[in-house]
C-alpha positions, 0 to 999 in steps of 0.5 A, a space after each residue: 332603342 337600347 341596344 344602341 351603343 353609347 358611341 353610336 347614340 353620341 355620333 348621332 346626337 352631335 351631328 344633328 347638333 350641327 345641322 349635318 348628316 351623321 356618318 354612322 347610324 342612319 337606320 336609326 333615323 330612316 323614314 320612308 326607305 324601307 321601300 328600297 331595302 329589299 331591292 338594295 339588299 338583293 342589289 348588294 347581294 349580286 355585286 358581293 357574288 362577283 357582279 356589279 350595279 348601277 343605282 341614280 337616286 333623284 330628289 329635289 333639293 333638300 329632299 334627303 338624297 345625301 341622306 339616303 346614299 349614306 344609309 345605303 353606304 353604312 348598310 353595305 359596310 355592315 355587309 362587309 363592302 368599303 365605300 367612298 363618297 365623293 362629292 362631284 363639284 367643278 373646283 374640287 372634284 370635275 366628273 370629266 377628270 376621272 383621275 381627280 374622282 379616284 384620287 377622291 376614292 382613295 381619299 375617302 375609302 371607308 371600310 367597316 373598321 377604319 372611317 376615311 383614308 382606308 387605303 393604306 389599311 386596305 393594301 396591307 390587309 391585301 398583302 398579309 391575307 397573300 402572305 397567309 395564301 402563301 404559308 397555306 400552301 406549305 411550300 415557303 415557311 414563315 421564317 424564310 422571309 425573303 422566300 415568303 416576299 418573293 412568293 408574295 409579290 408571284 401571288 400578287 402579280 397573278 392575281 393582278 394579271 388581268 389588271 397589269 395588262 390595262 395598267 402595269 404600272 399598278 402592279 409595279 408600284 405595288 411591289 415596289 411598296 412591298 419592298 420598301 415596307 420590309 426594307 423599313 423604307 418609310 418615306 418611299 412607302 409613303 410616296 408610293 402609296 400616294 402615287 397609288 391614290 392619284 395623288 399628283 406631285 410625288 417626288 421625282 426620286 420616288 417614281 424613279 426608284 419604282 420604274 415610273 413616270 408621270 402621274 395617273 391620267 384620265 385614261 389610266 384611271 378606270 384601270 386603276 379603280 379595278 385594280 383597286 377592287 381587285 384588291 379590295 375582293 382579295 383583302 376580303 371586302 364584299 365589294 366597293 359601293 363608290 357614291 357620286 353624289 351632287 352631279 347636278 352641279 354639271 349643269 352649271 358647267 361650261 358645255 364642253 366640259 358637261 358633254 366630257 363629264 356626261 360621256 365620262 359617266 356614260 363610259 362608266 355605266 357601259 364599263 359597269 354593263 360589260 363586267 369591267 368592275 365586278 364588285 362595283 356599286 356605283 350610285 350617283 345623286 341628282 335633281 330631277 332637273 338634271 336627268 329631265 332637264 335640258 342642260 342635264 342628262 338628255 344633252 347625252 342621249 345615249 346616257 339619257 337611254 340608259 338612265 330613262 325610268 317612267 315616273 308618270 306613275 304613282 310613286 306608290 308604285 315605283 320600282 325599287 329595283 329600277 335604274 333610277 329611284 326617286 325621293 318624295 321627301 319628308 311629310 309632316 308625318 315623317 318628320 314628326 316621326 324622325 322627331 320622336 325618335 331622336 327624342 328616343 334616342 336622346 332619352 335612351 343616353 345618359 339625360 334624365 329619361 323621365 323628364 325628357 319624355 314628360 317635357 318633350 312628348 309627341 305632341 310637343 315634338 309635332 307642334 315643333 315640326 309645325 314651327 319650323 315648317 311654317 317658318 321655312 314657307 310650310 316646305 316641309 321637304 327641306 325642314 328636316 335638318 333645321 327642326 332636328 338641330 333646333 330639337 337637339 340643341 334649343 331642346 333636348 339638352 336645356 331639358 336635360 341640363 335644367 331642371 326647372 326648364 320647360 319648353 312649353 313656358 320657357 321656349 320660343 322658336 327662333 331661326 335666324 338668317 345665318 344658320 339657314 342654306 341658301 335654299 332654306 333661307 330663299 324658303 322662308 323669305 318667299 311670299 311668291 315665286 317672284 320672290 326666290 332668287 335663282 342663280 342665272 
């Protein structure tokens, strides 16, 4: 543990403060997906090379499938590919709204060297890696400047061809956003740039200067997220890994709306198949009752095939390179494990090392395991987050700030109400099945 970064360490060590996934250093605290690197990575390898991928991931609640997409997003990033992460809800982010889930890509792109809100980075590293194309060639030199834009923007035009077929107004937003950035037109710079992330209500005077009308519909959406690729390959990206996570919150939704966003992910997996998004990792997240259950995925037949995947078997022997892969979860070894090694992790920082271990040893950080998991109804599954927060926080830093404190003596498990999810605290209040509240 230490080559570990003192930032990496921190991020970790805070998020699990709070109770929540941290956004960097994953393989530090991954358990049990070992299994799916290699496919993963041979996957990844494929969409780099020009291809593109399709990955369900199938977990029941609490079973770590937010954990396990954002492992796989920070290893794309290490392998140079921009990723986004939207969460698919009916207020926020409705599936069958293709132009609401770009504007969440655009929102949230991630690359290797910028967290979230990476378009504008994006697009300027798009442009400047044509300007050098351009100088490459020799036939414009860098003090032309007005020759090396109109060269630029001839550049861009054929590379976006394909796309400025489907969606010309991509290509004329970007130009126009060129011009207003070496003009030192801010303001126009901005609106265009938003116009080109999806977002709705750009002022009139901004489309008009550019030649555009209206805002970006469902149907011109597609279109757009392979522009987007398109520039994401040129600017030097592997690729784009665009996680979809929570779609089982379509069960929940009116049913035409759930037949419109089913067949908006089917379009998408068949636009994946017919080399539309070559770049393009795709994974989606879900329950088991959303790709078996009634009100899930077998509404849609046709996207119920593409997605079938043989889970009789023993999950020993599931295949990692399949459509569709599941989680088992967390069992007490695993958490145990996951356990020490943040006390690892913890012990490798600035805290006093040799008390940390001496206090908070394996066997201490086992019985804690069995704390919390018998608190939670011995639902091992769902225990992670809350014995990781109760570890670092109740734990861990009363070991380091006090010297006299020993969590042997001195420390009592407690859990409230209040710091519990509903599914934790349906957990630990259950006696019988009688006695967890469903959401009818």
């Amino acid at each position: 543990m230490s080559t570990i970064s003192p930032q990496r360490r921190q991020d970790v060590i805070d998020a699990l403060r709070r109770g929540t996934v941290p956004e960097r250093g994953l393989d530090l605290l991954a358990v049990g997906l070992d299994r799916f690197e290699t496919a993963i990575d041979e996957e990844l390898a494929k969409v780099q090379r020009g291809g593109a991928n399709f990955k369900a991931i199938r977990g029941e609640y609490g079973s770590g499938k937010t954990f396990a997409v954002r492992w796989l997003a920070e290893r794309a990033r290490r392998q140079g590919f921009a990723t986004a992460e939207v969460q698919i809800s009916e207020g926020e982010t409705p599936l069958h709204k293709l132009q609401t889930v770009y504007r969440r890509v655009c929102e949230r792109l991630t690359t290797p060297d910028m967290a979230g809100g990476a378009l504008r980075s994006v697009i300027d590293g798009w442009f400047f890696a044509l300007e050098e194309d351009v100088l490459a060639g020799g036939e414009v030199q860098e003090s032309d400047e007005a020759g090396l834009l109109a060269a630029t923007e001839a550049l861009a035009e054929r590379r976006l061809a394909e796309v400025a077929r489907q969606a010309p107004a991509f290509t004329t937003v970007l130009r126009a956003y060129r011009r207003a950035v070496a003009d030192g037109d801010v303001a126009q710079a901005e609106g265009l740039l938003a116009w080109l992330g999806g977002q709705p209500h750009v002022a009139a005077a901004v489309k008009r200067a550019a030649g555009i009308k209206g805002d970006l519909d469902h149907g011109g959406a597609l279109s757009f997220l392979s522009g987007l690729l398109t520039v994401l390959r040129d600017a030097g990206r592997s690729g784009l890994v665009l996680v979809l996570d929570e779609v089982e919150t379509l069960q929940r939704v009116r049913g035409d709306v759930r037949e419109r966003a089913l067949n908006g992910l089917r379009q998408l997996i068949d636009e994946i198949d017919g080399g539309r998004f070559p770049g393009l990792y795709l994974v989606i997240t879900g329950t088991p009752a959303f790709f078996d259950g009634p009100q899930g995925v077998k509404r849609l037949p046709p996207l119920a095939q593409r997605l079938h995947t043989d889970f009789t078997t023993d999950a020993r022997f599931d295949n990692p390179r399949a459509v569709q892969i599941r989680l088992s979860g967390f069992s007490h070894d695993g958490l145990v494990e996951v356990g020490t090694r943040v006390r690892d992790i913890y012990a490798d920082g600035p805290a006093a090392p040799d008390r940390v271990r001496q206090h908070v040893d394996d066997s201490f950080v086992a019985t804690l395991a069995n704390a919390v998991t018998g608190d939670l109804g011995g639902q091992v599954g769902i225990a992670p987050r809350v014995f990781l927060r109760k570890l670092v926080e109740d734990v861990l830093d009363r070991v380091d700030q006090f010297d006299d404190f020993d969590p042997r003596q001195h420390y009592t498990l407690t859990i409230g109400d209040a710091e519990l999810t509903d599914l934790e605290r349906n957990a630990r209040a259950a006696t019988s099945v009688d006695d967890i509240d469903l959401e009818l």
